[in-house]
C-alpha positions in Angstrom: 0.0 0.0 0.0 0.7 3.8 0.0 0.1 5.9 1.8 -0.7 9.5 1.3 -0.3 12.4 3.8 -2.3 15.5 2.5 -1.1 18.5 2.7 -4.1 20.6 2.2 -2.4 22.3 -1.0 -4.8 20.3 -4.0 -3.0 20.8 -7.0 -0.1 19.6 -4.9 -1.5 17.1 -3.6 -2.5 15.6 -6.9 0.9 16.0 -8.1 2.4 13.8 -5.5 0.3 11.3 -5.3 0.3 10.9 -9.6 4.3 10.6 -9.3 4.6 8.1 -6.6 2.1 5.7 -8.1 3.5 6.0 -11.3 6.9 5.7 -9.4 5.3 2.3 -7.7 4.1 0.8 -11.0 7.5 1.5 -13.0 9.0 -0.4 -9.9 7.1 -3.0 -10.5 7.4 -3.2 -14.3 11.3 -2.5 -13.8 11.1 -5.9 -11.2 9.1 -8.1 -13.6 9.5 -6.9 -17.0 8.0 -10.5 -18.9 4.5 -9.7 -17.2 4.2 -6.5 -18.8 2.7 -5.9 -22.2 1.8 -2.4 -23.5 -0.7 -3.0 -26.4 -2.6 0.3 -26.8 -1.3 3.0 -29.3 -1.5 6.2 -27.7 -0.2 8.3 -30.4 -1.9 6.8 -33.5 -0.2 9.9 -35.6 2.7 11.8 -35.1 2.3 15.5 -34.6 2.3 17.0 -38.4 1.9 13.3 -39.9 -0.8 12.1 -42.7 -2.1 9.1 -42.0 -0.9 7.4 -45.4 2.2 8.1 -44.4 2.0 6.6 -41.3 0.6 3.4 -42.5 3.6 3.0 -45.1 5.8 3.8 -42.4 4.3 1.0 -40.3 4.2 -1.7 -43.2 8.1 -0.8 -43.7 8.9 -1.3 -40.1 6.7 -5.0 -40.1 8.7 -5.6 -43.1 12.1 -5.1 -41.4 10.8 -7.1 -38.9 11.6 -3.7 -36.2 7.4 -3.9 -35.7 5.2 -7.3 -34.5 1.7 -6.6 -35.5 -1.0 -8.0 -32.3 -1.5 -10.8 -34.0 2.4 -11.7 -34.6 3.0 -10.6 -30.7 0.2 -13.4 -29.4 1.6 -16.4 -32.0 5.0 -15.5 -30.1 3.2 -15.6 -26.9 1.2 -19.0 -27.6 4.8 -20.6 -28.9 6.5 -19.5 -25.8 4.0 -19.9 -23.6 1.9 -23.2 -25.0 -0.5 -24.5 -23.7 0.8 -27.6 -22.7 3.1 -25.2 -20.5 0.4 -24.3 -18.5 0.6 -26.1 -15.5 -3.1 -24.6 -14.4 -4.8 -26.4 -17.1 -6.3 -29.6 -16.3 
């Protein structure tokens, strides 16, 4: 747990308790990096960019292999993973 002591100051306040959590969790992902997977694209466009040119900027990257698709990133999951891995499975 954390805990929070309150200074009275809000926007402060707010401030503090925003950093340490995000502190706590990059703790955590820092500790155990494999159970961490980041699958939502925030920034679908770069400032300034078309989307065309994003979308053959994407293909070229998949085609270097520099960029898994969601669909490439859970086949590599399921083939290091397996489900005969999983010991919960009955």
């Amino acid at each position: 747990p954390i805990e929070f002591v309150y200074s009275g100051d809000q926007e402060k306040d707010i401030q503090e308790i925003t950093r340490r959590i995000v502190k706590e969790i990059e703790n955590t992902i820092r500790e155990y990096p494999e159970q961490w997977l980041w699958a939502h694209n925030r920034w679908s466009r770069t400032l300034g960019e078309e989307r065309e040119q994003k979308q053959k900027k994407r293909k070229k990257w998949i085609k270097q292999g520099a960029y898994l698709t969601s669909k490439e990133v859970l086949k590599q999951m399921d083939l290091e993973i397996g489900e005969g891995k999983d010991d919960r499975k009955t």
